[in-house]
C-alpha positions in Angstrom: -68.5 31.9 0.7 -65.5 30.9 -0.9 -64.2 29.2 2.3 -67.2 27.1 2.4 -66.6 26.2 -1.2 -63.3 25.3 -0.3 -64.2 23.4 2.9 -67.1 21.1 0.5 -64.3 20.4 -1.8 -62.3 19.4 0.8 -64.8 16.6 2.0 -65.3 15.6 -1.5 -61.7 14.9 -2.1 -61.7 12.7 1.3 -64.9 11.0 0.7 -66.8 11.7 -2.3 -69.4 9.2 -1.7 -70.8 11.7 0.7 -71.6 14.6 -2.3 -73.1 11.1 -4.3 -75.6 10.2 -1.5 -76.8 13.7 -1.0 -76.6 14.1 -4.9 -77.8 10.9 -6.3 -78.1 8.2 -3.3 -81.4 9.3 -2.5 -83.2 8.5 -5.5 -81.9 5.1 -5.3 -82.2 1.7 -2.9 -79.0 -0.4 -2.2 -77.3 1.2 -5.0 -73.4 2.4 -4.5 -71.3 5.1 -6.8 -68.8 3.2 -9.2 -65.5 3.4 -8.7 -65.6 5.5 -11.8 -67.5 8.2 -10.2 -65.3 8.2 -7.6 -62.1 9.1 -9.4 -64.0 11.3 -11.6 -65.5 13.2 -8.6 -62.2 13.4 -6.7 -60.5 14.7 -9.7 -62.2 17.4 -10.2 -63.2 18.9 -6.8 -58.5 18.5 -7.0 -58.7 20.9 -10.3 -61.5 23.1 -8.4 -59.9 23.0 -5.4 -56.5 24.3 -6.6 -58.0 27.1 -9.2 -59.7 28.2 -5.8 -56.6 28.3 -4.1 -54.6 30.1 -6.5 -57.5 32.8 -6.6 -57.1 33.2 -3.3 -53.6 33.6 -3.5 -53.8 36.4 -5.9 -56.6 38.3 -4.5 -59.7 37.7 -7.0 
C-alpha cells in the first residue's frame, strides 16, 4: 500500500494536472487548474512524498 502511495505521489509531482482531472476536471467543461494549484499540489505530494520516505527508511 505504501508503495502505491508513493508511486501516486510520484505522478503527482511530474504532472499534477492528472490528480486535478480525476479530482476536479470532471465536474467541469474547458476549464484548466491554475498555476496556483499546480505549485500547491506539487508541493505537497514533495512534503508527503519525503515523510513517506523517511518512514520507510526507519521501518514504521
Amino acid at each position: 500500500m505504501k508503495i502505491l502511495l508513493i508511486l501516486l505521489l510520484i505522478v503527482n509531482i511530474i504532472n499534477p494536472k492528472i490528480a486535478w482531472k480525476i479530482g476536479e476536471g470532471w465536474k467541469y467543461k474547458n476549464v484548466e487548474p491554475s498555476d496556483a494549484y499546480l505549485y500547491y499540489t506539487r508541493a505537497i505530494s514533495i512534503i508527503i512524498l519525503l515523510f513517506m520516505l523517511v518512514a520507510l527508511c526507519i521501518g514504521d
